[in-house]
N, C-alpha and C positions, 0 to 999 in steps of 0.2 A: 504494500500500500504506500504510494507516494502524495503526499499532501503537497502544495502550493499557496502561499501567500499571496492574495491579490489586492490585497489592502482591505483596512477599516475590518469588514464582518465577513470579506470573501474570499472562499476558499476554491479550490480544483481539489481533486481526488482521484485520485488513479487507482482502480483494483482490475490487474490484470490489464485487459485491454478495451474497457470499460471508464470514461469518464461521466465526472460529478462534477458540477458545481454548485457554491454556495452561496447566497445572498450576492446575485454579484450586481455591487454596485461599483464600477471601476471608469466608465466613462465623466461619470460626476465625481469624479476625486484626483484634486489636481495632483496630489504624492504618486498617484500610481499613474501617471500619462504617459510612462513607458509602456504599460501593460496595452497589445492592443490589443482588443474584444473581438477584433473582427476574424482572429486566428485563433481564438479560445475554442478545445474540443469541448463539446459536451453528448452526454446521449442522457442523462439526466438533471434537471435543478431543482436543489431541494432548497425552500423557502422560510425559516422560520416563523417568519410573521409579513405582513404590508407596509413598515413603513418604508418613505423611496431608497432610505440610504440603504436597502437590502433587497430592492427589486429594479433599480433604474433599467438594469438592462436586459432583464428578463427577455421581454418582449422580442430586442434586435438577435439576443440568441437563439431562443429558440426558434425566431422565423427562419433564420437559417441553420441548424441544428438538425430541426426536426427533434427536439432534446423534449422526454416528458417531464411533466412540473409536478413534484409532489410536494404536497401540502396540506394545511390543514382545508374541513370542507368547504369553508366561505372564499378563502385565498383559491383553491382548483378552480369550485365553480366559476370565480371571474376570470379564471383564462380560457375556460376548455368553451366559456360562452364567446369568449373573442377567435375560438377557432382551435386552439392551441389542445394537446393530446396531455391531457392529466390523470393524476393519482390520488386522489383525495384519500387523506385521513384525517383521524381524531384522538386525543388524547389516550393513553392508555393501550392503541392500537398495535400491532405490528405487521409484518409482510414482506416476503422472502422474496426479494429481485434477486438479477442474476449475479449481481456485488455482493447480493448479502442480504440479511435480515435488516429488517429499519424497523424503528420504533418510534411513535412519536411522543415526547415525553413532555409535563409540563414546564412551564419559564412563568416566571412573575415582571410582568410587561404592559404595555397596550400594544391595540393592532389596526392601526387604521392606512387605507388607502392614500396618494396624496389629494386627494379629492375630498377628503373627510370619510368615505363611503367602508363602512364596518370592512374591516378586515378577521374578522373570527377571534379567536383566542390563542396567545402566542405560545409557540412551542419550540424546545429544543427535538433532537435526532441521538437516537442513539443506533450505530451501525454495528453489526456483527458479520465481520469480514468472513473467509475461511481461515484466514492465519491471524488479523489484527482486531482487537475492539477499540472500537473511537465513541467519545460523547462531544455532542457538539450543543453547545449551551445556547446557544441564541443569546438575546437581548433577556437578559433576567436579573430580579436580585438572589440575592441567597435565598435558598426556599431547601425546610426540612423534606422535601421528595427527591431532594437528587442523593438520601439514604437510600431509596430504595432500589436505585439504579444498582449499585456493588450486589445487591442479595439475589439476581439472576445473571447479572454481568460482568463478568472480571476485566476491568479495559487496562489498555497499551497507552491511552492517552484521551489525557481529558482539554477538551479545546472550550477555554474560558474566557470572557470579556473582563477588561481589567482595567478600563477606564475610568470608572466612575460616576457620577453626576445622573444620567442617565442607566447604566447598571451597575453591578455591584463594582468596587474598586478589588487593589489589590487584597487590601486583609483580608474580605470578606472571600475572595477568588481561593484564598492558602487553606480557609473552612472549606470552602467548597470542596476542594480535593483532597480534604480531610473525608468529608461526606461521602463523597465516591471512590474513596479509596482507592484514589491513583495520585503517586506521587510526581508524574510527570508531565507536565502541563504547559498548553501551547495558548499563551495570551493573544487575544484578539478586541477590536475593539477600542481602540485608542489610539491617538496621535492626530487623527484626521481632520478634528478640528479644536479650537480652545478650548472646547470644556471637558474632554477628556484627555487632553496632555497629558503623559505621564514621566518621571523620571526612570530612564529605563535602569540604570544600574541601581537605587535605592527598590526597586520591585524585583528585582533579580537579587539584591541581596536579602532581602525579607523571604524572599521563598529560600534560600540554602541555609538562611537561619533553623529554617524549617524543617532542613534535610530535603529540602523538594528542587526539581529542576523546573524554570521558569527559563523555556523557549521565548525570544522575541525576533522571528524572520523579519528579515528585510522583503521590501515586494517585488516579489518575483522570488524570494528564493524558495527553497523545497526541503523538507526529510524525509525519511524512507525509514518505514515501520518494518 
């Protein structure tokens, strides 16, 4: 499983010869205008919730993709009504693609369209690769249910927002991976604009205080589970 950083909340994923993307908002973020969208694979996008900085470009990939959008069922319906080949889920749910088992778990958020127009109820993803397990947090604060992720899932890597203001910051991120019982943790989620700046070596030393490893890729770059 290879992951990719594409800035702010979006990710690429590679299992096997199978691509994922996540929240990609990369055209609207002037850090990542290296990155260009118009060469990004996808044959899936997985959506945690509506707001734009996690859907801008939904749309331009999968028109040409042909990529399905899995989501929760308010976020599918509004694509698969614009034309677009979706996967709708719900909290609690799961379903075995050819990547892998996906789960969709909950996040403590809101979820709206840029239009105002309800976007459902926000969720992370938890993946079950063949060889790797990933939790992918969304936009959330700490919430006592990411306990119960470790009690069916042993993961490789827990992918956390770390910015603050908006979700949970660093300390709360160190509980978090207390919570799911992974000590190896790829921050996401900050830098993109003021209110989530963060100082990346005092968040990098708080998590090894911790015995924990605190990933912060640069855009565009990659690890390999």
């Amino acid at each position: 499983m290879k992951i990719t950083f594409y800035g702010h909340a979006s990710l690429g994923i590679q299992v096997n010869d199978v691509n994922i993307l996540v929240d990609p908002f990369i055209s609207g973020n002037d850090k990542a205008s290296q990155i260009d969208v118009n060469s990004l694979k996808a044959d899936y996008i997985l959506i945690t919730h509506a707001h734009q900085d996690h859907i801008l470009d939904v749309e331009a990939i999968a028109n040409r993709t042909k990529a399905i959008i899995i989501s929760n069922y308010e976020i599918a319906t509004h694509y698969e009504n614009k034309g677009f080949e979706v996967h709708p889920m719900n909290h609690g749910g799961s379903w075995d693609f050819e990547f892998g088992m996906v789960k969709y778990v909950n996040a403590i958020h809101t979820s709206s369209f840029p239009d105002g127009s309800y976007g459902g109820q926000p969720g992370g993803f938890v993946i079950e690769g063949e060889h790797k397990n990933i939790y992918i947090a969304g936009d959330t604060a700490l919430t006592m249910d990411m306990k119960l992720i470790p009690m069916q899932t042993t993961l490789d890597l827990a992918i956390l927002p770390i910015g603050d203001n908006f979700t949970m910051g660093i300390d709360d991120a160190i509980i978090a991976s207390d919570f799911v019982q992974c000590d190896k943790v790829l921050g996401y989620h900050f830098d993109t604009f003021g209110y989530i700046e963060i100082d990346h070596e005092e968040a990098k030393r708080k998590f090894f205080d911790k015995d924990k490893d605190l990933m912060l890729l640069a855009i565009g770059e990659s690890l390999e589970l």
